[in-house]
PDB file of N, H, CA, C and O in Angstrom:
ATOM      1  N   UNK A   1     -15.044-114.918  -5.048  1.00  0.00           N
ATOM      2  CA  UNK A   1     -14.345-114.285  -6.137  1.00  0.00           C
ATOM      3  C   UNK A   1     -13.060-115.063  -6.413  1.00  0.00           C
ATOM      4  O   UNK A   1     -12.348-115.294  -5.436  1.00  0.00           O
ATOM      5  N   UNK A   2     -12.615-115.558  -7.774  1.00  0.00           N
ATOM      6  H   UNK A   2     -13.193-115.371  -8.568  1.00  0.00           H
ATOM      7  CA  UNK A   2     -11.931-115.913  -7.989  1.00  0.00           C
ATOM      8  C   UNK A   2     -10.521-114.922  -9.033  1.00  0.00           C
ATOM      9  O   UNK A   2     -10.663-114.337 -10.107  1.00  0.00           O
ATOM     10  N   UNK A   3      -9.436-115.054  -8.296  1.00  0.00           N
ATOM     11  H   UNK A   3      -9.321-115.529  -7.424  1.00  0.00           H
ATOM     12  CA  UNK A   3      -8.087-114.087  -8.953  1.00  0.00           C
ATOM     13  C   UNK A   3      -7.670-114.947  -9.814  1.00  0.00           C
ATOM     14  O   UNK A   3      -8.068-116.099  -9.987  1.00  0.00           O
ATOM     15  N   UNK A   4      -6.482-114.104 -10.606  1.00  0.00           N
ATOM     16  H   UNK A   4      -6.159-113.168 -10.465  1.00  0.00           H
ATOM     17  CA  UNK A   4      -5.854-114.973 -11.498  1.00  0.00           C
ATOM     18  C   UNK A   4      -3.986-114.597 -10.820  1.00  0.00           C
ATOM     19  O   UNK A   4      -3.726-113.397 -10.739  1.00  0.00           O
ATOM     20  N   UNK A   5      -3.291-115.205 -10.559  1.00  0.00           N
ATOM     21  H   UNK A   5      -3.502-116.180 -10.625  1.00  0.00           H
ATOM     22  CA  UNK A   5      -2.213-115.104 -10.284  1.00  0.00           C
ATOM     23  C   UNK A   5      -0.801-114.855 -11.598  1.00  0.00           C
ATOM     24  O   UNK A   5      -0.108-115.817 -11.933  1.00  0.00           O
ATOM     25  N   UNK A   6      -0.706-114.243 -11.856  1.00  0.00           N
ATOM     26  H   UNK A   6      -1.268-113.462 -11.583  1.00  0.00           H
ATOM     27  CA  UNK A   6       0.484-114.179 -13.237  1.00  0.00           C
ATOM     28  C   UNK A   6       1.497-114.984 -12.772  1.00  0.00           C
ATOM     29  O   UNK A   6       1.545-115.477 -11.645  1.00  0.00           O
ATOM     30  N   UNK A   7       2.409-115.129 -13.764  1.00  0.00           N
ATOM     31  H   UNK A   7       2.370-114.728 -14.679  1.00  0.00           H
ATOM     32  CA  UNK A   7       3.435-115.915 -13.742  1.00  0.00           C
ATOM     33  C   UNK A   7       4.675-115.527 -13.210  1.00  0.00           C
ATOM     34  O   UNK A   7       5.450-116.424 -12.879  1.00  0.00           O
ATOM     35  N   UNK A   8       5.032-114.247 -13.056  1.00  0.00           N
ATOM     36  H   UNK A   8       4.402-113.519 -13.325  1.00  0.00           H
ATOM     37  CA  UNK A   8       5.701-113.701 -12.479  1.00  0.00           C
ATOM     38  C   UNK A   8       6.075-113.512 -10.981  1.00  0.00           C
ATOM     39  O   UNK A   8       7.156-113.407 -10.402  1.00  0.00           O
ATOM     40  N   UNK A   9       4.735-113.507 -10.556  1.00  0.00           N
ATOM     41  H   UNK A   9       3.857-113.592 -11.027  1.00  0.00           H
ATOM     42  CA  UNK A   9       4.054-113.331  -9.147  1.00  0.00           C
ATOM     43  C   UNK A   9       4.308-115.417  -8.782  1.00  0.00           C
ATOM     44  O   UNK A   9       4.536-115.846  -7.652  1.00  0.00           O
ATOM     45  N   UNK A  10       4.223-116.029  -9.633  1.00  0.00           N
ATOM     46  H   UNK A  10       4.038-115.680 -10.551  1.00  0.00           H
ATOM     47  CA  UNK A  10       4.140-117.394  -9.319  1.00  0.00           C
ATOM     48  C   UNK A  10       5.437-117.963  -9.072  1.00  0.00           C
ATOM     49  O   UNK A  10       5.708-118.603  -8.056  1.00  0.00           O
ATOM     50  N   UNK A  11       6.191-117.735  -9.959  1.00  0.00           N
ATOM     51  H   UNK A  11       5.970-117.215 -10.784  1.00  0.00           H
ATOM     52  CA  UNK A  11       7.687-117.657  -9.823  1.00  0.00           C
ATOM     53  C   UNK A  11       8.155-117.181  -8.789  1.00  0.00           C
ATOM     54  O   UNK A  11       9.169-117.774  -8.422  1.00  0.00           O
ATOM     55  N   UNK A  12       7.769-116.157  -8.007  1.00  0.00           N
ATOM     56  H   UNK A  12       6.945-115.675  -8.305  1.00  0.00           H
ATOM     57  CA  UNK A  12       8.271-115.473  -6.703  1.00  0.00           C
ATOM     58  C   UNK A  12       7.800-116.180  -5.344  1.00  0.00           C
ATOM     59  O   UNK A  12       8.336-116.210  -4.236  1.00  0.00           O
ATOM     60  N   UNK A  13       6.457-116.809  -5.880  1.00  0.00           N
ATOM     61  H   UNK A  13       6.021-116.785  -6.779  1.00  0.00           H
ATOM     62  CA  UNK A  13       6.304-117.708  -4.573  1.00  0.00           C
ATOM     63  C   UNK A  13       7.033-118.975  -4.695  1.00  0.00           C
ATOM     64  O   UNK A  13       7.510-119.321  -3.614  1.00  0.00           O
ATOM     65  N   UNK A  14       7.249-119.697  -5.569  1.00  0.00           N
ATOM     66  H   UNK A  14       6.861-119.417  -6.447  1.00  0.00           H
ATOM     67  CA  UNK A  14       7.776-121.051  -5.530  1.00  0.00           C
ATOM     68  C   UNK A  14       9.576-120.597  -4.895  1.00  0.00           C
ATOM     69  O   UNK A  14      10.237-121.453  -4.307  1.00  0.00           O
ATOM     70  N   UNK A  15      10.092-119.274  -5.125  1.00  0.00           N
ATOM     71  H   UNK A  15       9.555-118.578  -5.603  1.00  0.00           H
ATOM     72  CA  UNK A  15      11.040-119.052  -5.044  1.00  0.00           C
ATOM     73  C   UNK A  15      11.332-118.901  -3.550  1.00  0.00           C
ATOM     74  O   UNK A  15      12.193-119.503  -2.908  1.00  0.00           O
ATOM     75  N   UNK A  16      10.184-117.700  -2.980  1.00  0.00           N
ATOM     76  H   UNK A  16       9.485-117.211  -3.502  1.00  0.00           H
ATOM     77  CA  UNK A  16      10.536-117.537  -1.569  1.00  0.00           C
ATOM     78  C   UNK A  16       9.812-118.776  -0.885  1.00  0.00           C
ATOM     79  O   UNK A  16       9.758-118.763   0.345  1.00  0.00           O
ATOM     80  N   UNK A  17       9.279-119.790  -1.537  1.00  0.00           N
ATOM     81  H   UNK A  17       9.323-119.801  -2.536  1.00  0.00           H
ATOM     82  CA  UNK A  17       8.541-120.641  -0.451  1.00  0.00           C
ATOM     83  C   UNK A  17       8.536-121.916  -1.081  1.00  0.00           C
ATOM     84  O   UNK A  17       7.598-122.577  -1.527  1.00  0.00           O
ATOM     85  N   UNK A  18      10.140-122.209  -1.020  1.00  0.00           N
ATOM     86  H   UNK A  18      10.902-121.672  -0.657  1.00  0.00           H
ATOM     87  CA  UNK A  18      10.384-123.735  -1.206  1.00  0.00           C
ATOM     88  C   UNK A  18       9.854-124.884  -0.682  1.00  0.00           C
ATOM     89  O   UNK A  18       9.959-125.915  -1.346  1.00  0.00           O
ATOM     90  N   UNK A  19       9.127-124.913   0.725  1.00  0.00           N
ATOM     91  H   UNK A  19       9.041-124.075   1.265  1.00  0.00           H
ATOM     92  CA  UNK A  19       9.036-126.083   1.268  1.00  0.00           C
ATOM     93  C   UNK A  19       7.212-125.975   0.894  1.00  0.00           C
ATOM     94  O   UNK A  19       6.412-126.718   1.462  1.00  0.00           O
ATOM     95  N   UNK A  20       6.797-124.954  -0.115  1.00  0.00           N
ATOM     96  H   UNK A  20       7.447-124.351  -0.576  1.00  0.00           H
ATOM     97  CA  UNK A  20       5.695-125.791  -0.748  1.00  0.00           C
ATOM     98  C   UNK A  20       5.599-126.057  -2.081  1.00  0.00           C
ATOM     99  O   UNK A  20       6.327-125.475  -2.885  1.00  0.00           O
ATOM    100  N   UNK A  21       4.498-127.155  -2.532  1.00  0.00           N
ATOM    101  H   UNK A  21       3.907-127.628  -1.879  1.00  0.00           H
ATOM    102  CA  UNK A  21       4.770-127.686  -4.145  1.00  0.00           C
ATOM    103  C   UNK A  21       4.082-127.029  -4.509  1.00  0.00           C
ATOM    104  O   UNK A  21       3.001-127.491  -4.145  1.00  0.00           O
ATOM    105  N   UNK A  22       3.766-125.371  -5.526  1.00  0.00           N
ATOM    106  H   UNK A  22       4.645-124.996  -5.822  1.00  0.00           H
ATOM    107  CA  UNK A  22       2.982-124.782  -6.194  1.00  0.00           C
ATOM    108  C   UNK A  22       2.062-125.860  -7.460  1.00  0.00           C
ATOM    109  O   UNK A  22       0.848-126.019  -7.587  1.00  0.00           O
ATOM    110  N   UNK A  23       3.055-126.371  -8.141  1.00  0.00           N
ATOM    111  H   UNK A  23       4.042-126.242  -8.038  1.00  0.00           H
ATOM    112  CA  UNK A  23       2.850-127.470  -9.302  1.00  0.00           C
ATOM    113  C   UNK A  23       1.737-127.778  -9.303  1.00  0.00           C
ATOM    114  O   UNK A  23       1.295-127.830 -10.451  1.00  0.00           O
ATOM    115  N   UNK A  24       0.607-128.163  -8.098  1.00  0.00           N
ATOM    116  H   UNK A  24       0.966-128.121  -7.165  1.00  0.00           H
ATOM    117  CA  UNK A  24      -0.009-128.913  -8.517  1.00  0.00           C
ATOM    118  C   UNK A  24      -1.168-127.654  -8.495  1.00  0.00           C
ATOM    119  O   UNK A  24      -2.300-128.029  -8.801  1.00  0.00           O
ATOM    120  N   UNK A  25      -1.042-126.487  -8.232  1.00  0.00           N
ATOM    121  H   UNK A  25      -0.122-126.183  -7.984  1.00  0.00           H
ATOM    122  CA  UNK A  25      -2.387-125.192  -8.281  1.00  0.00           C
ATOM    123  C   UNK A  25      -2.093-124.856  -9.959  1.00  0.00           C
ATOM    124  O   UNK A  25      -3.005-124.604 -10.747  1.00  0.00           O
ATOM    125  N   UNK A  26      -0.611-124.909 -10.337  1.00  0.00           N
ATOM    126  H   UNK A  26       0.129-125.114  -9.697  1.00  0.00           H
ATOM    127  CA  UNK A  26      -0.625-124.169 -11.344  1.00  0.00           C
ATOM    128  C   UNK A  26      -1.218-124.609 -12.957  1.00  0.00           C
ATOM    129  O   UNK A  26      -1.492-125.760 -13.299  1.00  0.00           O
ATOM    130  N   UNK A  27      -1.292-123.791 -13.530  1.00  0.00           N
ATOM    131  H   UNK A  27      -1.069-122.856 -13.253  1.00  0.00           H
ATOM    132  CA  UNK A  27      -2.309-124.476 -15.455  1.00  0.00           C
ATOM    133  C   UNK A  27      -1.462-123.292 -15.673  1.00  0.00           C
ATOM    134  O   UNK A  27      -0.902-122.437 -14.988  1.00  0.00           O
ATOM    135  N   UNK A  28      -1.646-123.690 -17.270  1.00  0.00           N
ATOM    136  H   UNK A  28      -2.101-124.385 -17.826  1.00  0.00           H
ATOM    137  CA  UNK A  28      -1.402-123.025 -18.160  1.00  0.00           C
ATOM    138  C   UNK A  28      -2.451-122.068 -19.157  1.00  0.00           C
ATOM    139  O   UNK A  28      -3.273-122.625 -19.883  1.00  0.00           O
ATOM    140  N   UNK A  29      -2.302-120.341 -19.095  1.00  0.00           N
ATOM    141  H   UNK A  29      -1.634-119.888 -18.505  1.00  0.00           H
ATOM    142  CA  UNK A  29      -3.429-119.978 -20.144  1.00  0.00           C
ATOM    143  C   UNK A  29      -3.375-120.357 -21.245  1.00  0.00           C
ATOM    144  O   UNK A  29      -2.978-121.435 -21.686  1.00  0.00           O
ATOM    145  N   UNK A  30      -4.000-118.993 -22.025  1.00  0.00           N
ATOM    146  H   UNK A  30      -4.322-118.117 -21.666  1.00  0.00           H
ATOM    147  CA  UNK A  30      -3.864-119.288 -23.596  1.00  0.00           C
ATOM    148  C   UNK A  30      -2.630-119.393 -24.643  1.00  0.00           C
ATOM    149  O   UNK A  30      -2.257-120.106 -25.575  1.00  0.00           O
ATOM    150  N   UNK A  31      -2.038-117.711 -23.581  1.00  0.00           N
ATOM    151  H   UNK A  31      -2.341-117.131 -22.824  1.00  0.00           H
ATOM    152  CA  UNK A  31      -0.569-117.913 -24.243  1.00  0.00           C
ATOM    153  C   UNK A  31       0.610-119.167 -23.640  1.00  0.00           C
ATOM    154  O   UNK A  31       1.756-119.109 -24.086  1.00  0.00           O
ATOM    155  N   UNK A  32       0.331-120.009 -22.862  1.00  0.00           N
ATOM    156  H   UNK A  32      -0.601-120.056 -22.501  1.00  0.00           H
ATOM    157  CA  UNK A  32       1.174-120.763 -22.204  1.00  0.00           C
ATOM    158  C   UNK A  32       2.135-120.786 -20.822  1.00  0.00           C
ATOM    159  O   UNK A  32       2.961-121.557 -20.333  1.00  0.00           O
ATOM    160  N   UNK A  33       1.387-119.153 -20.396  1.00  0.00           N
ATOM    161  H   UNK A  33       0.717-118.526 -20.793  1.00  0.00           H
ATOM    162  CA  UNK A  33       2.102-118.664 -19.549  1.00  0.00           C
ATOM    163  C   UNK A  33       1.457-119.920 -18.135  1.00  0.00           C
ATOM    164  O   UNK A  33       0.401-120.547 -18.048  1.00  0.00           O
ATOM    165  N   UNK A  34       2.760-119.841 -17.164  1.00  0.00           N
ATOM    166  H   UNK A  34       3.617-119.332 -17.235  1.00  0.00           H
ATOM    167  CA  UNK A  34       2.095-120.602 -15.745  1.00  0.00           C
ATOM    168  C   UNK A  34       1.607-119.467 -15.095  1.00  0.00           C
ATOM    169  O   UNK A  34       2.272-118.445 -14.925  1.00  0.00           O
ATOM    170  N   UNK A  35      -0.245-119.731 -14.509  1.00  0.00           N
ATOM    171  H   UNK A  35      -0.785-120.561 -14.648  1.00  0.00           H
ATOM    172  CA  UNK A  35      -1.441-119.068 -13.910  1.00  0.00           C
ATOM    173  C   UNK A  35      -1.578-119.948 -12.358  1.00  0.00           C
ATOM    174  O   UNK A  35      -1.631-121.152 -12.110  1.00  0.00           O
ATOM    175  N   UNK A  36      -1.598-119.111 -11.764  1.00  0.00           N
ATOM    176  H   UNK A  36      -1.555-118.133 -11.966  1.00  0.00           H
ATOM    177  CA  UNK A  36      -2.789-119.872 -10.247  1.00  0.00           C
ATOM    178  C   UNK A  36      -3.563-118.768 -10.272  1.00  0.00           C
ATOM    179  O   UNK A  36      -3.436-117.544 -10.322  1.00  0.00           O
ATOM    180  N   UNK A  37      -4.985-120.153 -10.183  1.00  0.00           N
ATOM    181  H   UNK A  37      -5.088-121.146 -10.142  1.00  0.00           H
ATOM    182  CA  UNK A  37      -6.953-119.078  -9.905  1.00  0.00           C
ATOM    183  C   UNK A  37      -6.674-120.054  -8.264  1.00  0.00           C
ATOM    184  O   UNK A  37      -6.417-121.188  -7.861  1.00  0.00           O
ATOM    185  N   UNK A  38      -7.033-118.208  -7.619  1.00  0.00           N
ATOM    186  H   UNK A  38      -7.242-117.287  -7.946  1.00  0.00           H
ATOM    187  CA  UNK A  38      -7.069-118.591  -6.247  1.00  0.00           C
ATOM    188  C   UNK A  38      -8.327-117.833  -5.982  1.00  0.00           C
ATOM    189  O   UNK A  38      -8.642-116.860  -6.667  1.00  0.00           O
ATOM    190  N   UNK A  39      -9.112-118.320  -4.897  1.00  0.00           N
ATOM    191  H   UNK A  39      -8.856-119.110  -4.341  1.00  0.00           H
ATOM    192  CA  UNK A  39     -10.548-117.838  -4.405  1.00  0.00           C
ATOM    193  C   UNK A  39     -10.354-117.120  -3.437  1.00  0.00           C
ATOM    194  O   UNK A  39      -9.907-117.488  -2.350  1.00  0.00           O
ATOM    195  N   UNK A  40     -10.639-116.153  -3.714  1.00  0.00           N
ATOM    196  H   UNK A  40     -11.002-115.855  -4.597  1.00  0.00           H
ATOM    197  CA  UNK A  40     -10.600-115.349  -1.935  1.00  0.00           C
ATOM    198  C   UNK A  40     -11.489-115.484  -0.969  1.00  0.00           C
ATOM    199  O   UNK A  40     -12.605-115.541  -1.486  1.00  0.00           O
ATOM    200  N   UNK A  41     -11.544-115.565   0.214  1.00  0.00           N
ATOM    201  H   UNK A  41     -10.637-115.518   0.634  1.00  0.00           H
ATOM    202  CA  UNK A  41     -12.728-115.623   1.031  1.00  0.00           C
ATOM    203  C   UNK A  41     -13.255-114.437   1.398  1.00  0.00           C
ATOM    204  O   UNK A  41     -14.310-114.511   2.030  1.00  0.00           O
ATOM    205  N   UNK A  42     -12.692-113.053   1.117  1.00  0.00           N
ATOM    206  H   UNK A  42     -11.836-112.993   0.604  1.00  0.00           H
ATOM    207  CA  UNK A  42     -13.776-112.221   1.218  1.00  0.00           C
ATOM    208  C   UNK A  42     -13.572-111.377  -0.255  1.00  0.00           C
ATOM    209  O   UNK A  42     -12.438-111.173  -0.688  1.00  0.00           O
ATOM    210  N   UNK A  43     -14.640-110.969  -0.887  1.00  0.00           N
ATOM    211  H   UNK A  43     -15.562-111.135  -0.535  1.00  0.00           H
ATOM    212  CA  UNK A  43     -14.648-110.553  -1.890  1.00  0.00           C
ATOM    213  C   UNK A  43     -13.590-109.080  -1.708  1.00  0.00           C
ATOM    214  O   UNK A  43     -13.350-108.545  -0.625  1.00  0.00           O
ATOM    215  N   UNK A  44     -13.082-108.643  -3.004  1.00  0.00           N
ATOM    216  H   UNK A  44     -13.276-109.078  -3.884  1.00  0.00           H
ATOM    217  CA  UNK A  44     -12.503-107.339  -3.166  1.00  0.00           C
ATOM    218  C   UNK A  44     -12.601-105.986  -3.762  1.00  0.00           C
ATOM    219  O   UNK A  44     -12.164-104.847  -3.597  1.00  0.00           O
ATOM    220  N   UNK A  45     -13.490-106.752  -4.637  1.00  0.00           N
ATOM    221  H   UNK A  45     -13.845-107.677  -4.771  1.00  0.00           H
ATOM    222  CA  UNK A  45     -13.946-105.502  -6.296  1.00  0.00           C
ATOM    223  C   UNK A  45     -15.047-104.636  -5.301  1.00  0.00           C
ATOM    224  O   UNK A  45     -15.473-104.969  -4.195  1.00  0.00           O
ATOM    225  N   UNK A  46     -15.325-103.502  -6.034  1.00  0.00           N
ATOM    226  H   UNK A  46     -14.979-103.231  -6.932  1.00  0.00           H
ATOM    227  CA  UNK A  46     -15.773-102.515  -5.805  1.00  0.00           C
ATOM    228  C   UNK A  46     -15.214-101.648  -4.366  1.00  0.00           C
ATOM    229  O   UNK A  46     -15.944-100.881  -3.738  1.00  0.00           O
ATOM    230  N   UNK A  47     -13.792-101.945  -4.007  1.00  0.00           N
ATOM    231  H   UNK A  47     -13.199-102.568  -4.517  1.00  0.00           H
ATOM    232  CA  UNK A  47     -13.535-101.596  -2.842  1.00  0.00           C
ATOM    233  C   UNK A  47     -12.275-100.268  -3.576  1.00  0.00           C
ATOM    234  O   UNK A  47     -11.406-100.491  -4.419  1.00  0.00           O
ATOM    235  N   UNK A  48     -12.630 -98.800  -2.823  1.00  0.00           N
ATOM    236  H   UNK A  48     -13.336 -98.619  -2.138  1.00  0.00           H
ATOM    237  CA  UNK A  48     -11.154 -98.164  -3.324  1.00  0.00           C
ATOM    238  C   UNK A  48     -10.211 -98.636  -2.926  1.00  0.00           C
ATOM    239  O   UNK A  48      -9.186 -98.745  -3.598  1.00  0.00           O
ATOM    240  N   UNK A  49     -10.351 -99.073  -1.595  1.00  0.00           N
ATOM    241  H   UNK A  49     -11.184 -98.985  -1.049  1.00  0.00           H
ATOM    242  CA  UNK A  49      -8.786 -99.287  -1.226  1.00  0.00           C
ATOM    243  C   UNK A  49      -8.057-100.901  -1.638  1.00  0.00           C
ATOM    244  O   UNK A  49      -6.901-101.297  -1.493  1.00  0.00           O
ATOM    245  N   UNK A  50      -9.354-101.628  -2.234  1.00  0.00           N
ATOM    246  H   UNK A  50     -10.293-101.307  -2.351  1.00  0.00           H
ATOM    247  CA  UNK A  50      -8.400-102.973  -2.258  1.00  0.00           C
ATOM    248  C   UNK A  50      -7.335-103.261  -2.811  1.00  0.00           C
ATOM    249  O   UNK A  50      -6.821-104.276  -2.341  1.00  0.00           O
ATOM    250  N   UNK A  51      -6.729-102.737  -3.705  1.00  0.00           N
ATOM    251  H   UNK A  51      -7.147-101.912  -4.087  1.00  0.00           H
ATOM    252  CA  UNK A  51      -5.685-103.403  -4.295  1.00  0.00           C
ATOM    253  C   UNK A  51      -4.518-102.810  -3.575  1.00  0.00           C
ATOM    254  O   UNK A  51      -3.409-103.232  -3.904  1.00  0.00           O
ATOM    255  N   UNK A  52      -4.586-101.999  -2.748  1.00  0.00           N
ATOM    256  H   UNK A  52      -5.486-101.656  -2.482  1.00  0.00           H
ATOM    257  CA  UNK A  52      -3.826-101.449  -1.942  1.00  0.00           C
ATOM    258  C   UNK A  52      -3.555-103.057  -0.509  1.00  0.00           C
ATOM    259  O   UNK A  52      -2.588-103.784  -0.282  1.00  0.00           O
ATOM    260  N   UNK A  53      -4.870-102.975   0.066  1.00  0.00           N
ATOM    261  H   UNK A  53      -5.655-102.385  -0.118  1.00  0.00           H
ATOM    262  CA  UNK A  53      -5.370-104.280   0.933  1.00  0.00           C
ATOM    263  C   UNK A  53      -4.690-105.779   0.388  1.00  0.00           C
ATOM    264  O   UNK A  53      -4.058-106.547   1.114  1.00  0.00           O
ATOM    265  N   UNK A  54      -4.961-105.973  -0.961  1.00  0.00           N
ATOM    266  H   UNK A  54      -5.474-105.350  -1.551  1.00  0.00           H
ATOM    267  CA  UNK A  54      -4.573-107.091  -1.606  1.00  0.00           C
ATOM    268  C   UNK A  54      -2.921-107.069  -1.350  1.00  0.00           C
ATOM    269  O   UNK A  54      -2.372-108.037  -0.823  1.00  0.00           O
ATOM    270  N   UNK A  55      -2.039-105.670  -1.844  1.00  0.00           N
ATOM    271  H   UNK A  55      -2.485-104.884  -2.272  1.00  0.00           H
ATOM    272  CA  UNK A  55      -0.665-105.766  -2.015  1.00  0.00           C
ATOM    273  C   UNK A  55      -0.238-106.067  -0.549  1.00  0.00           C
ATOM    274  O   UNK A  55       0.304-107.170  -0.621  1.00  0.00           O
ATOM    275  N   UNK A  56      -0.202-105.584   0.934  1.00  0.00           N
ATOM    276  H   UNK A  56      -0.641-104.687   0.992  1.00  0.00           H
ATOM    277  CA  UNK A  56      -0.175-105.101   1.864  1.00  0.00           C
ATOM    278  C   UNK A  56      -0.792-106.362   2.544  1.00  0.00           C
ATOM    279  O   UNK A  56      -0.409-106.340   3.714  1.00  0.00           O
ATOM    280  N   UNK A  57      -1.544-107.400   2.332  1.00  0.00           N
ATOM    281  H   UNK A  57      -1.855-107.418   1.382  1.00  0.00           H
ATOM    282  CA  UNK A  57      -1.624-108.920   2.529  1.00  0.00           C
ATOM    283  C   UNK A  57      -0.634-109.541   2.522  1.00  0.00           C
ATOM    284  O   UNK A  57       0.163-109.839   3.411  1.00  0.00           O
ATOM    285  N   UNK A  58      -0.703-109.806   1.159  1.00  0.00           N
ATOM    286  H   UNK A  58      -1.351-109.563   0.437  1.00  0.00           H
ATOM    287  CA  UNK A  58       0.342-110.364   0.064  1.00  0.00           C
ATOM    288  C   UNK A  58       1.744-110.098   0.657  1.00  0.00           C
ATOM    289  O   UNK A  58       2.392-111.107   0.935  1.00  0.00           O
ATOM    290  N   UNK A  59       2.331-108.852   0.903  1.00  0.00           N
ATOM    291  H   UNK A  59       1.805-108.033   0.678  1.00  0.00           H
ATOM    292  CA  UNK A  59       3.835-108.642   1.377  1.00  0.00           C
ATOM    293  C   UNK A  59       3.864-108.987   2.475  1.00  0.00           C
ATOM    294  O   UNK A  59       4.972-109.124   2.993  1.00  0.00           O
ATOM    295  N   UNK A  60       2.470-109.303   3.373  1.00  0.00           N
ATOM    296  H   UNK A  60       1.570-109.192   2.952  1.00  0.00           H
ATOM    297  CA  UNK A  60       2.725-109.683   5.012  1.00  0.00           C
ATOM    298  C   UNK A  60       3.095-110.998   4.922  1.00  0.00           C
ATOM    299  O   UNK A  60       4.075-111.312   5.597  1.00  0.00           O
ATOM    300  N   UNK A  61       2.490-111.975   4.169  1.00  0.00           N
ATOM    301  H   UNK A  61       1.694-111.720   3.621  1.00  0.00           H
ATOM    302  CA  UNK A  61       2.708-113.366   3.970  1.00  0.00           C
ATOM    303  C   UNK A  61       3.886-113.545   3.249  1.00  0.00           C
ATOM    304  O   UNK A  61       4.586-114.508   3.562  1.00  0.00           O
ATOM    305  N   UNK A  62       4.327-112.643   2.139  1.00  0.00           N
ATOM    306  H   UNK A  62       3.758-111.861   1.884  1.00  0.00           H
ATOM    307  CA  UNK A  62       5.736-113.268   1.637  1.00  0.00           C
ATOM    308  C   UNK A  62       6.752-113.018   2.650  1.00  0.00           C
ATOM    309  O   UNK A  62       7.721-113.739   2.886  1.00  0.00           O
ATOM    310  N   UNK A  63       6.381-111.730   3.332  1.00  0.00           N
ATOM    311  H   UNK A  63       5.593-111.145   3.141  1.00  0.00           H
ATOM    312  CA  UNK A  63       8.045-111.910   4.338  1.00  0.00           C
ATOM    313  C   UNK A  63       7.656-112.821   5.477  1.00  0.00           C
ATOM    314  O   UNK A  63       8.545-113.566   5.891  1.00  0.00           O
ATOM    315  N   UNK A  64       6.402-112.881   6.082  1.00  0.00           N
ATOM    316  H   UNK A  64       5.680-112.276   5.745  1.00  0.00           H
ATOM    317  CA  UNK A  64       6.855-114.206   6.925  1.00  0.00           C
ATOM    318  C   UNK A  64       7.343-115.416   6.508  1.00  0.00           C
ATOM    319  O   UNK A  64       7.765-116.241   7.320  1.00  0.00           O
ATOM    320  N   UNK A  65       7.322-115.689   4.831  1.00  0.00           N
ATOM    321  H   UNK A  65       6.980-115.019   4.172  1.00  0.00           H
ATOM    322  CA  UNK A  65       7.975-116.907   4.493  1.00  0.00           C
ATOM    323  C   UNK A  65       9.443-116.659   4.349  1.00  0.00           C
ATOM    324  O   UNK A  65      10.200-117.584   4.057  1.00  0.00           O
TER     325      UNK A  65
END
């Protein structure tokens, strides 16, 4: 399964995690906004609790950076 990362969310990683180069994951959509498509290795959809799982990932890895 592949996500789409917003720009907002992209901005926050390049921010808390200087010592990596986002630049080269990121494109541009339609409206011009900066996107990262990241693949997950285990799928998420059809799950109730995932986006709960997804956020609760996600905040474990930004504060260890």
């Amino acid at each position: 399964m592949i996500i789409r990362i917003d720009e907002d969310t992209v901005k926050l990683l390049k921010e808390i995690d200087k010592d990596t180069n986002y630049d080269m994951y990121i494109e541009k959509d339609k409206k011009g906004n900066d996107v990262v498509y990241a693949k997950l290795n285990k799928a998420l959809y059809g799950l109730l609790q995932s986006a709960r799982k997804w956020y609760e990932h996600l905040s474990i890895v930004l504060l260890k950076k």
